[in-house]
ROKOL-756970 format. One record per residue (C-alpha): residue number from 0; residue in three letters; x, y, z. Coordinates in nm, 4 decimals. Example, Ala and Ser with C-alpha at 12.3 -4.5 7.8 and 13.67 -1.06 7.14 Angstrom:
% ROKOL-756970
SITE / resi / resn / c1 / c2 / c3
SITE / 0 / ALA / 1.2300 / -0.4500 / 0.7800
SITE / 1 / SER / 1.3670 / -0.1060 / 0.7140
This chain:
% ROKOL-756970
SITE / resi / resn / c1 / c2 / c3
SITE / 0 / UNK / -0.2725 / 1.2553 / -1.8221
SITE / 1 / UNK / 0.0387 / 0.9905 / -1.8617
SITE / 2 / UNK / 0.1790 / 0.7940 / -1.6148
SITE / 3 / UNK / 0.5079 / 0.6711 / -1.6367
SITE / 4 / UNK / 0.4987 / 0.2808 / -1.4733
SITE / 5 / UNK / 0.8119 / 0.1286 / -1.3619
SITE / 6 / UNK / 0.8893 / -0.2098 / -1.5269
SITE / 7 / UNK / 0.6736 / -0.5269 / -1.3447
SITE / 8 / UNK / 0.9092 / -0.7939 / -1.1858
SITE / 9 / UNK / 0.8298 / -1.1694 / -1.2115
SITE / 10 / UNK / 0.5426 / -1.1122 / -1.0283
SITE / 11 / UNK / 0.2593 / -0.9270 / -1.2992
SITE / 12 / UNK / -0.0553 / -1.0461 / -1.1329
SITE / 13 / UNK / 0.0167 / -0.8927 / -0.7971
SITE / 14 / UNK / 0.1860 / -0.5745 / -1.0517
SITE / 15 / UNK / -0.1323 / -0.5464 / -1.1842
SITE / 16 / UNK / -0.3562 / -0.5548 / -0.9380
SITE / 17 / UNK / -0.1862 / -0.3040 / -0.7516
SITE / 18 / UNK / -0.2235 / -0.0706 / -1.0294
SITE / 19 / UNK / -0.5701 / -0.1231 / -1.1278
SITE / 20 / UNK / -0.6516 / -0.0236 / -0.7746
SITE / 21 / UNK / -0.4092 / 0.2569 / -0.7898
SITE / 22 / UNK / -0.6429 / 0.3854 / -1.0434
SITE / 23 / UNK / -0.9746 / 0.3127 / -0.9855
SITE / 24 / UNK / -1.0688 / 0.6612 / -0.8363
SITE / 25 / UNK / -0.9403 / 0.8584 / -1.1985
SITE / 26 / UNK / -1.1515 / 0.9259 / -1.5159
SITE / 27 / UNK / -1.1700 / 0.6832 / -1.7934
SITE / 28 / UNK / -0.8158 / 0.5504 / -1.8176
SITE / 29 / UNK / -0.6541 / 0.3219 / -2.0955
SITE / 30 / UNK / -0.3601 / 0.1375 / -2.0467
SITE / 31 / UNK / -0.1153 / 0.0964 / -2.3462
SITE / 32 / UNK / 0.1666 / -0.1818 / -2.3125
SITE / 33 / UNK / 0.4535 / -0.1120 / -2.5125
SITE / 34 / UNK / 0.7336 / -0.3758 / -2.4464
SITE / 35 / UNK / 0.9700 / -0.6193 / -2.5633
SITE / 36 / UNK / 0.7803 / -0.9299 / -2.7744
SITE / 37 / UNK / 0.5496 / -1.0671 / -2.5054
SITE / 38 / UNK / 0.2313 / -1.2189 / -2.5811
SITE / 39 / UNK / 0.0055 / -1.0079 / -2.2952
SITE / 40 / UNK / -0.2949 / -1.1944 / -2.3814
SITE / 41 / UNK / -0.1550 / -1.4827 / -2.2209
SITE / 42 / UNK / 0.0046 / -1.3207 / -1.9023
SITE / 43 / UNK / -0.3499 / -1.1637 / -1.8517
SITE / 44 / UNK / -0.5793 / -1.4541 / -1.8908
């Protein structure tokens, strides 16, 4: 299954969070972030 995600605003914590729980209830699920150059290990820490 893909999901398309709309683009986060300023806000990616609350972004996030929302779509973790979104999610919770399907089978495994991987996330892949494919974006302009941002360094997502520090917007997720």
């Amino acid at each position: 299954m893909v999901l398309e995600l709309k683009t986060p605003d300023d806000n990616f914590i609350d972004y996030y969070t929302d779509l973790i729980e979104k999610v919770k209830e399907l089978p495994t699920t991987m996330f892949v972030l494919a974006s302009q150059d941002l360094n997502f290990d520090e917007i997720l820490k």
